[in-house]
N, C-alpha and C positions, 0 to 999 in steps of 0.2 A: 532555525528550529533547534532547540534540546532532544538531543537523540537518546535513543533508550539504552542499555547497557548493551557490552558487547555482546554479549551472550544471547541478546534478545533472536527468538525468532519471530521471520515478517513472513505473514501467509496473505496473499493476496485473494479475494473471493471473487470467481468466477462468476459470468454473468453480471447483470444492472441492477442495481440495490432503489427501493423508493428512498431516496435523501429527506425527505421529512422524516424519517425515523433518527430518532436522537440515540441515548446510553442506554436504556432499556431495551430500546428494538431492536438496536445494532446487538446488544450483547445477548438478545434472546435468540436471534439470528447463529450469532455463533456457535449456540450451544445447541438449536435443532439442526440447520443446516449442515454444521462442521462436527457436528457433537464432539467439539471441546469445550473447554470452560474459560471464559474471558478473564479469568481471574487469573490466570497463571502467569501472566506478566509476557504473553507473545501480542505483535500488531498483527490486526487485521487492516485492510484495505480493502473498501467498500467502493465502488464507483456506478453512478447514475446513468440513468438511460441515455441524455445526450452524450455522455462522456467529458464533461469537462469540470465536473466537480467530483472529487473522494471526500471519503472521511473515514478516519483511522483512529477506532478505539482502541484504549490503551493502557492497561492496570500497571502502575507503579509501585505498587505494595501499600500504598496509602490510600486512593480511588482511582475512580476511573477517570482517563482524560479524552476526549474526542476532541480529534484536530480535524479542521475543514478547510480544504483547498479547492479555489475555482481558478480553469484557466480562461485566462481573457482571451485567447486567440488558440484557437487547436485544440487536441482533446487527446486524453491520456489513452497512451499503448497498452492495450487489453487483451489475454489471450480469448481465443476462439468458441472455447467450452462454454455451457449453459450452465453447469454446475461443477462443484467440489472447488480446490482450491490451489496454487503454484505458492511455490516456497521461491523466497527473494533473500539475497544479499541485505545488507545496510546499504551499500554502495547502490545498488537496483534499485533501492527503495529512494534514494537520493534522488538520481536518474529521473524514476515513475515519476518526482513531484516536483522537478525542473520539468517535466515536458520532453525527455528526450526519451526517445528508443530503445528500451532497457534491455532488449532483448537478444539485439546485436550492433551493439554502441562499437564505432569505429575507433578503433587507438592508432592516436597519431605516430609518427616513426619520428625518432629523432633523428638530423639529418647528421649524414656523416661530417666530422671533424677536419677542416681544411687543414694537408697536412703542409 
């Protein structure tokens, strides 16, 4: 994936989005729901009722882009809330769209150095 600039911030939207909604509904979404403007160059992250598809609209200062991810096997870690929105990492945002557990991802120990 082409990731957005460092600087970007990634708001994850709380609760189950209808995924028929394309760049107009996601970005009208954002601007009643979150009342921000999609145009200022942060991601959102939309996820569906089953949970195993997002989609993350995206303004690069040139248009909008909406990326869609479905997982074949298991379904994206979601927080609890019905509404508003969690601020994510890049790195979280990595995580979210591997399928792994962004919330408390285990880090491995490197093992001690046989002396």
């Amino acid at each position: 994936m082409i990731g957005p600039p460092a600087n970007t911030q990634v708001w994850l939207v709380a609760g189950h989005t209808d995924m028929r909604k394309g760049f107009d509904g996601l970005a009208a979404l954002v601007q009643t729901a979150l009342a921000q403007s999609p145009f200022r160059g942060h991601v959102f992250v939309f996820r569906g009722r089953r949970g195993d598809i997002v989609k993350l609209p995206w303004f690069d200062g040139q248009g909008l882009l909406l990326l869609s991810k479905r997982l074949e096997q298991g379904r994206f870690i979601w927080p609890q809330a019905s509404s508003g929105s969690v601020a994510l990492t890049p790195a979280q945002l990595s995580m979210l769209l591997e399928g792994i557990d962004w919330r408390m991802p285990v880090r491995t120990q490197r093992p001690e150095l046989a002396a």
